[in-house]
C-alpha distance (Angstrom), angle and dihedral (degrees) to the residues before:
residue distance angle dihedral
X1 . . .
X2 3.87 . .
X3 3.46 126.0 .
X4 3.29 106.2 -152.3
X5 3.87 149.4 119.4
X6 4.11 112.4 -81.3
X7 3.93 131.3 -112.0
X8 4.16 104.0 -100.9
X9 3.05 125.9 -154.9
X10 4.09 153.7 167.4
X11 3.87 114.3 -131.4
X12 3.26 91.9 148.0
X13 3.68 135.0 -91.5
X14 3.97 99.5 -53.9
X15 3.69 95.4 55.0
X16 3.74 115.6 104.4
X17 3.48 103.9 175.3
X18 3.45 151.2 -98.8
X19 4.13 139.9 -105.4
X20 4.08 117.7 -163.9
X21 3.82 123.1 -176.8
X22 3.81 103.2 -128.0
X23 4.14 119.4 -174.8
X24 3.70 101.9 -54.3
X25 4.06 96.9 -15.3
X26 3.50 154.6 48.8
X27 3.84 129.1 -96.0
X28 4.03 115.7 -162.3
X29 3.83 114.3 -158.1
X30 4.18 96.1 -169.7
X31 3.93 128.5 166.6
X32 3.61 118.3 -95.9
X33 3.85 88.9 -127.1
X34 4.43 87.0 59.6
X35 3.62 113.3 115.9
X36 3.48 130.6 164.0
X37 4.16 89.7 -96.8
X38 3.58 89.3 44.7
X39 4.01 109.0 120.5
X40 3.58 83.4 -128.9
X41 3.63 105.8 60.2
X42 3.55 99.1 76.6
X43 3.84 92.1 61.1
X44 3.82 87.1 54.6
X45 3.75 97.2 47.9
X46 4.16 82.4 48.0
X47 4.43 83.8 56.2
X48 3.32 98.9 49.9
X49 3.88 98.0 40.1
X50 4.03 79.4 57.7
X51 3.43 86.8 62.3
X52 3.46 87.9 56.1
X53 4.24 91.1 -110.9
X54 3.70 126.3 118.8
X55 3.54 128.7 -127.2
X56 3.65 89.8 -139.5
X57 3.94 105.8 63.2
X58 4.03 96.6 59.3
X59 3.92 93.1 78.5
X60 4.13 89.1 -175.1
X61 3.72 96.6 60.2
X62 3.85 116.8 87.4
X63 3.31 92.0 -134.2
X64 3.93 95.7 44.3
X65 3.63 93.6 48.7
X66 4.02 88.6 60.5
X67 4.42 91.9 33.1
């Protein structure tokens, strides 16, 4: 897994996000507007612990920082 910072993006307001497995880690595409309140955020901790990641151990992500 890669620790790293995530892929942000603006798709607009009905895009939640995305999680890819990539070689050896995970790449998160989220929404700029994602935050770790954001109704959303729960569905993309739920993708990437499918991908057998944790939204906890990438410390730059908003949402990692608060997994």
């Amino acid at each position: 897994m890669q620790y790293s910072e995530p892929l942000i993006v603006d798709y607009g307001p009905k895009f939640l996000g995305h999680s890819f497995l990539v070689d050896n880690g995970i790449v998160c595409v989220i929404p700029r507007q994602l935050t770790a309140q954001n109704s959303g955020s729960e569905a993309m901790r739920a993708a990437v612990r499918d991908l057998g990641g944790e939204c906890g151990e990438c410390r730059n992500c908003p949402l990692g920082a608060a997994g």
